[in-house]
C-alpha positions in Angstrom: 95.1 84.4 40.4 95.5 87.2 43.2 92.0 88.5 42.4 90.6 85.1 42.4 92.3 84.5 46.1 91.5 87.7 47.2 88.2 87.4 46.7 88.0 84.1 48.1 89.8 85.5 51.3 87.4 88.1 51.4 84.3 85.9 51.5 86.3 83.4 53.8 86.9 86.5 56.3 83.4 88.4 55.7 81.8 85.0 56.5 83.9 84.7 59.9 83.7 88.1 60.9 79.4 87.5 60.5 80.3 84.2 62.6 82.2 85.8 64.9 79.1 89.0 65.1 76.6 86.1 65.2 78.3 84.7 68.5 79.1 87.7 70.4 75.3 88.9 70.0 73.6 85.8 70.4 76.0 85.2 73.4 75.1 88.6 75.3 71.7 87.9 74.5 71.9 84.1 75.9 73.7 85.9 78.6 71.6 88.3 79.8 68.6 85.6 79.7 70.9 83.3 82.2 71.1 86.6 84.0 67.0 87.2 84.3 66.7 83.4 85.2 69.5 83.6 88.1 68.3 87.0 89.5 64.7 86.5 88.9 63.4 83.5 87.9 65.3 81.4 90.6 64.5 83.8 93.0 61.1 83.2 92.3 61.1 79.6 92.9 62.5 80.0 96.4 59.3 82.0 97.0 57.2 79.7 95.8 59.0 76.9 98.1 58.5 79.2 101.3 55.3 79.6 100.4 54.1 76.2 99.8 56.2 75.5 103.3 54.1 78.0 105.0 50.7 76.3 103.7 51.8 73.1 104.7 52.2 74.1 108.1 48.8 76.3 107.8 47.0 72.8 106.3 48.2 71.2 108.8 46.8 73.5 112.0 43.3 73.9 109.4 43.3 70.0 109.6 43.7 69.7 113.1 41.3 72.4 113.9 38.6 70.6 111.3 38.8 67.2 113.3 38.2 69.2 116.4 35.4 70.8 115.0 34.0 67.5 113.9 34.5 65.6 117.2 32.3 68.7 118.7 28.6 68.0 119.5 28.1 71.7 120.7 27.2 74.5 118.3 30.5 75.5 119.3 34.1 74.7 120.0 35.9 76.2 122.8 39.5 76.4 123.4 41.3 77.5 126.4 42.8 80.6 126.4 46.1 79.5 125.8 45.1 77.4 123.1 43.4 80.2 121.6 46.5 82.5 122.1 48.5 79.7 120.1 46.2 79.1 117.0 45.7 83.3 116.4 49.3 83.5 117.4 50.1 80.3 114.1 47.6 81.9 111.8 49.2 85.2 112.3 52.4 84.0 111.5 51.5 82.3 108.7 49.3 85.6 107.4 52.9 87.4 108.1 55.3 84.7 106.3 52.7 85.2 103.3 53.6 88.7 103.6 57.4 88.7 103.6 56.9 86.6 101.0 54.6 88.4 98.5 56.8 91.4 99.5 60.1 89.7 98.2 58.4 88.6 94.9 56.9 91.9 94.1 60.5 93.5 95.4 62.3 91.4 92.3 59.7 92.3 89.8 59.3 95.8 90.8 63.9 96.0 90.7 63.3 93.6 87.5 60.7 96.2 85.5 62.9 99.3 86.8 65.8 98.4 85.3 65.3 96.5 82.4 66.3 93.6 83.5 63.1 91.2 81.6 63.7 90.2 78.2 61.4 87.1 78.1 57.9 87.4 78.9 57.2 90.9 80.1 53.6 91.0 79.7 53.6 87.7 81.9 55.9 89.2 84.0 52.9 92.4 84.4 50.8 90.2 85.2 52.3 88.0 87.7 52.7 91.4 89.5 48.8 92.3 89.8 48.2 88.8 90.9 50.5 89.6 93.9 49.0 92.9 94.4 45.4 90.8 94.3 46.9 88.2 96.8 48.0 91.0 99.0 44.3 92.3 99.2 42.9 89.4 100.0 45.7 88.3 102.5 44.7 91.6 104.4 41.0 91.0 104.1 41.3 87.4 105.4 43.5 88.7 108.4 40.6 91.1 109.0 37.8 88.6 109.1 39.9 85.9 111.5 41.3 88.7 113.9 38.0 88.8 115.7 37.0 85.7 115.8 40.4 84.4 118.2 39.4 87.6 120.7 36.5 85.1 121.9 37.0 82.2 124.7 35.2 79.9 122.1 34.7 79.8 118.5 31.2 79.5 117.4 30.5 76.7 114.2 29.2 79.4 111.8 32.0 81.7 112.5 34.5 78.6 111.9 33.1 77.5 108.8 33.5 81.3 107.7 36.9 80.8 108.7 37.7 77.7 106.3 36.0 79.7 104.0 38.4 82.4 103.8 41.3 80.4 104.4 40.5 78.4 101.4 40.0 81.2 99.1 43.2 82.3 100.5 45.0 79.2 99.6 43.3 79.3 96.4 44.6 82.5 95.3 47.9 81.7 96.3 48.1 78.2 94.4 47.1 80.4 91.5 49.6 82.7 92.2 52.1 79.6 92.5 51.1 78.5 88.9 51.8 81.9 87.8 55.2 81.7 88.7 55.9 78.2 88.1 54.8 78.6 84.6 56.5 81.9 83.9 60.0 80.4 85.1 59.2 77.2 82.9 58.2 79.2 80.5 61.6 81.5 80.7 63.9 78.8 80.9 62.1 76.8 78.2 63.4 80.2 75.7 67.0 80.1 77.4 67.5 76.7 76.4 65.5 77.0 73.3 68.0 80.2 72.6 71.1 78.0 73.4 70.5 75.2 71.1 69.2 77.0 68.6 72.7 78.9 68.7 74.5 75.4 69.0 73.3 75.0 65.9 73.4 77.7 63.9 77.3 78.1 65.1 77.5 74.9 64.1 76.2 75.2 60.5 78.3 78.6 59.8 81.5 77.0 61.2 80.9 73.8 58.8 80.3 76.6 56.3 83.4 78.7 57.2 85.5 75.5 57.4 84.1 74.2 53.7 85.4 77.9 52.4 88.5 78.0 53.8 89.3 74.0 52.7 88.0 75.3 49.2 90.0 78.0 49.3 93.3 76.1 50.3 92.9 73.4 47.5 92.1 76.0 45.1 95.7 78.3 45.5 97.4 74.7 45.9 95.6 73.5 42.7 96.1 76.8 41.6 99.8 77.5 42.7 100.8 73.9 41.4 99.3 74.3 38.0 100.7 77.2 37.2 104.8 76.5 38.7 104.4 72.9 36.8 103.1 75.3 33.4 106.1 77.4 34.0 108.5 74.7 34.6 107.6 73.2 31.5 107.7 76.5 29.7 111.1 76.4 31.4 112.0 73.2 30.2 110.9 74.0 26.5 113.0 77.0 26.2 116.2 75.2 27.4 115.9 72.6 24.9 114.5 75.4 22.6 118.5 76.7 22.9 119.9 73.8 23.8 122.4 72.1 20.8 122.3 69.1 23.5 118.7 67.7 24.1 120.2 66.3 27.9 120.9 69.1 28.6 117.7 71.2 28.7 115.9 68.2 30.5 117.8 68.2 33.4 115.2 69.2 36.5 116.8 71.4 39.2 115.8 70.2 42.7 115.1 72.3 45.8 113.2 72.3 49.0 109.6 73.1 47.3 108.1 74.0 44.2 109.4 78.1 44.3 112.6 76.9 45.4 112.9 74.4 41.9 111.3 77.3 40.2 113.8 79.9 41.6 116.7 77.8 40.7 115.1 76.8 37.2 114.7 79.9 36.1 118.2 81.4 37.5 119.7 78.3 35.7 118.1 79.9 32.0 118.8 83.4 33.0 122.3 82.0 32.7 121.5 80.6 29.4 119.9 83.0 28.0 122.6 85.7 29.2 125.4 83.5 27.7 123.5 83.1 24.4 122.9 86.4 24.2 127.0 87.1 24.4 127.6 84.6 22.2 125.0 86.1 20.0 126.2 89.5 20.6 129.8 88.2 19.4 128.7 86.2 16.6 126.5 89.6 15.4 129.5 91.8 15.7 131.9 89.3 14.0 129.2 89.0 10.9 129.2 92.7 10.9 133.4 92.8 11.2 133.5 90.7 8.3 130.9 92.1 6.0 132.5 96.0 6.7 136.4 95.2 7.1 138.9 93.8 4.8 139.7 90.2 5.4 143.2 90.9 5.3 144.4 94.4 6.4 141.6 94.5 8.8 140.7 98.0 7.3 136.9 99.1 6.1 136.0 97.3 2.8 134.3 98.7 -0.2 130.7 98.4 0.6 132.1 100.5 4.0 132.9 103.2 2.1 130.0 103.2 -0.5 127.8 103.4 2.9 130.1 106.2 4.6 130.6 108.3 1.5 126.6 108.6 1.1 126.1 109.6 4.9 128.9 112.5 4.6 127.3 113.9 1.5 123.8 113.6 3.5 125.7 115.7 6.2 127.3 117.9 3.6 123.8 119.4 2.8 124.2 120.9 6.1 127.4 122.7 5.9 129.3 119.5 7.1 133.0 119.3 5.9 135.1 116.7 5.4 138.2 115.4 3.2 139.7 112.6 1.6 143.6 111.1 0.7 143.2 109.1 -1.8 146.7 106.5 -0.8 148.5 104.3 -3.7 151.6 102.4 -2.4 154.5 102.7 -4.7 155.8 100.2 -7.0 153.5 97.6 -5.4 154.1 95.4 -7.9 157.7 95.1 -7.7 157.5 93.9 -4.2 155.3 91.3 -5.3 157.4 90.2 -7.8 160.7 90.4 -5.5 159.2 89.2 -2.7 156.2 87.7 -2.8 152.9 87.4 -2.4 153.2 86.6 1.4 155.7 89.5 1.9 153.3 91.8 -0.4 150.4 91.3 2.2 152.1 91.6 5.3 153.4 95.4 4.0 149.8 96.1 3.2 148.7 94.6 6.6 151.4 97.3 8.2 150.8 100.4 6.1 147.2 100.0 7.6 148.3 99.3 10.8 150.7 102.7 10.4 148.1 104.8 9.1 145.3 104.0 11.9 148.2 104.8 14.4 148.8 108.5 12.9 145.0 109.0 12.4 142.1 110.4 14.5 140.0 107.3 15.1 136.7 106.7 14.7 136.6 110.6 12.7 138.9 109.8 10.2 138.9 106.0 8.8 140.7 104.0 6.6 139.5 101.8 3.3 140.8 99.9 0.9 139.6 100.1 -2.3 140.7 97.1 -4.3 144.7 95.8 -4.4 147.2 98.3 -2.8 144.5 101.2 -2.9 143.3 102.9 0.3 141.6 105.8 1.4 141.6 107.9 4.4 138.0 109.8 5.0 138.4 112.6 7.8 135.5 113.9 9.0 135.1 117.6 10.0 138.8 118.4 7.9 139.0 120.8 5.2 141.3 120.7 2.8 144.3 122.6 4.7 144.4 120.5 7.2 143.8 117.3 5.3 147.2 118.1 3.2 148.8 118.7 6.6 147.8 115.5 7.8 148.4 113.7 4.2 152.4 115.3 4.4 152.9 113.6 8.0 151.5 110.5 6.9 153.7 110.6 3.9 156.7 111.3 5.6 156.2 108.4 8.3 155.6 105.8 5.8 158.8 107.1 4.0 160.6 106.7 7.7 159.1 103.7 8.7 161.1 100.6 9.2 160.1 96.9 10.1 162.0 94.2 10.5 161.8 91.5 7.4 159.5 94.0 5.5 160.9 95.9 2.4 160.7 100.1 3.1 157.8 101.4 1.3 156.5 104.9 0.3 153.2 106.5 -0.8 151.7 108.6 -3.1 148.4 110.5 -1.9 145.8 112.7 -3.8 144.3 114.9 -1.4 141.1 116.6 -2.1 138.4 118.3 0.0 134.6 119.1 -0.2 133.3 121.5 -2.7 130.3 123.3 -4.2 128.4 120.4 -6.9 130.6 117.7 -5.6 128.7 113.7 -5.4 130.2 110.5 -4.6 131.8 110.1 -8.0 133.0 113.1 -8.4 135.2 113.5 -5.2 136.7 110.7 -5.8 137.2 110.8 -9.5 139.6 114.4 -8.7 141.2 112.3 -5.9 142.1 109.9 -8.6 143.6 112.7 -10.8 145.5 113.9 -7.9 147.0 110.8 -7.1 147.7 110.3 -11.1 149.5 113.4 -10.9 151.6 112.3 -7.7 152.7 109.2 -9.2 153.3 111.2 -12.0 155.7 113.7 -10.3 158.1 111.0 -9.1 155.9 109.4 -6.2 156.1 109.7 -2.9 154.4 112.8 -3.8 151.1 114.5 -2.0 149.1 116.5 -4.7 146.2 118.9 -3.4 143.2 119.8 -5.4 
């Protein structure tokens, strides 16, 4: 599931960070277009309104002049000086507005090309700049032709006529010119607003697109996420009525503030159950094992302990590992019985047990009864020396011993060790003899062998 939303996530984000690369590029490049339009494309259209300003006023003087020269009857029109002075004084100012003009539109093109500035349209851009340079030529050569003609008292017919001439070539050139421009700034911002809707959309589509993959991706972990708490809660659910004696009881649903919080608590609530099975299992385990390796009454290891002992001490034997054995009778056993009891019988061979584990090295040396009132000590890592030593002491603390409401009681041990050819049977058959020969001697006897 992590490597399922992880990659999701990853797509999610790879397709927002292309989003985000799509916008910032696209909006530098939109940007820097609205810059060419505002420094040279507006620009541009103010020259072209001074300079259809400055042919209105020049149509308007032509006009005037034209009637003039239409009213005359002579092959020529004079003027008086001043009148003169005035028209060469308007032409010249309209040959010098031209001028500035041209000058200013080359000046942004020329600042344009230099720096980089045109994105849109270069070529268009090249050539707007020759037909300036074309305009300029001809501005000059029309200034030329009209200067002489205004140094006259009179202008001659022929020599006005050559005058409209040139001034309509002039004006030709410079609608042309006009065009020029007004079609490369139409052109331009055409592209700008082509560019901008074209990003509109496009940022459009990939956010609809980034927006579908990140709503995909939410359902999915919440499907996801849900699907698997409700699997484990159930899982839950079957394990507490799994180890549950009460069905109720493993049904009951933990509540919390969200699904991890039920979970949390769910699963801390079988942790508990599991933990106190476990103890009870742990206790029911160790009782089975108490009861199938002790003596239900003196509480000392039974018969199938010893057969299991006696073969692991042999199996250690092989290796130089010594160890002893008192073979333990209690004396007269019967008679107590018989003068006391059954009852009375068991609680001295609940206390003779009891007395012997207190004297004795626990868990080395260990006690186990054979069958009726026979027991026997195995010490582990004793040889025989020291096993008699500890067989006298235990003799004479029986032979002390006093409880209250018991009859005193003594003991008769056979105490044998290790040795060469020895097995199971054997050990314990010359512990046997020994403890025959005890009882024989009077009892209360330890015999070594």
């Amino acid at each position: 599931m992590t490597k399922k939303v992880g990659g999701l996530a990853f797509i999610l984000l790879s397709f927002l960070f292309v989003v985000i690369l799509y916008s910032a590029i696209q909006s530098q490049r939109i940007y820097w277009n609205m810059k060419e339009v505002a420094e040279i494309d507006i620009p541009l259209l103010e020259v072209i309104a001074d300079i259809e300003m400055l042919q209105l006023k020049q149509d308007l003087l032509v006009e005037s002049l034209r009637l003039q020269q239409r009213q005359a009857t002579a092959p020529v029109i004079r003027f008086s000086r001043a009148s003169i002075t005035d028209i060469e004084a308007s032409f010249l100012r309209f040959s010098q507005g031209l001028t500035e003009q041209l000058e200013k539109a080359e000046k942004i093109l020329l600042n344009a090309l230099a720096l980089g500035n045109i994105r849109l349209h270069i070529e268009q851009h090249q050539t707007l700049m020759e037909q300036i340079r074309k305009l300029h030529k001809h501005r000059l050569a029309y200034e030329y032709a009209i200067m002489p003609v205004f140094q006259q008292s009179s202008i001659e017919l022929a020599a006005w006529r050559d005058i409209e001439d040139q001034d309509n070539q002039l004006e030709a050139e410079t609608d042309r010119l006009l065009i020029m421009i007004d079609k490369l700034v139409m052109s331009v911002s055409n592209k700008v607003e082509e560019q901008e809707q074209h990003f509109v959309v496009v940022n459009a589509i990939l956010g609809m697109s980034a927006f579908a993959i990140g709503l995909y991706l939410t359902l999915y972990i919440i499907v996801s996420f849900r699907r698997r708490v409700w699997s484990l809660r159930g899982k839950i659910q079957h394990l507490h009525r799994a180890i549950s004696i009460d069905p109720e009881q493993g049904a009951q649903r933990q509540y919390g503030k969200d699904e991890l919080d039920e979970l949390e608590k769910d699963l801390q609530t079988l942790m508990g159950r599991l933990s106190s099975e476990l103890d009870s299992r742990q206790q029911v385990e160790s009782r089975l094992i108490e009861l199938a390796t002790r003596d239900k009454l003196t509480g000392a290891f039974n018969l199938h302990k010893w057969d299991e002992q006696i073969q692991q001490v042999f199996a250690l034997a092989e290796q130089g590992y010594q160890f002893a054995m008192l073979l333990i009778d209690v004396d007269h056993f019967k008679k107590i019985n018989d003068t006391y009891g059954h009852d009375i019988g068991d609680q001295v061979l609940k206390k003779l047990v009891a007395a012997l584990n207190s004297k004795l090295h626990s868990p080395r040396d260990s006690v186990f009864r054979l069958g009726g009132e026979e027991f026997v000590v195995l010490m582990r890592q004793a040889d025989l020396t020291s096993a008699a030593k500890k067989a006298e002491e235990l003799r004479q603390y029986i032979a002390q011993l006093k409880v209250e409401n018991l009859p005193k009681i003594t003991i008769s041990l056979g105490v044998t060790a290790i040795q060469a050819g020895d097995d199971s049977k054997s050990i314990v058959k010359r512990a046997d003899r020994l403890l025959y020969e005890a009882k024989g001697a009077g009892r209360n006897q330890v015999m070594t062998g």
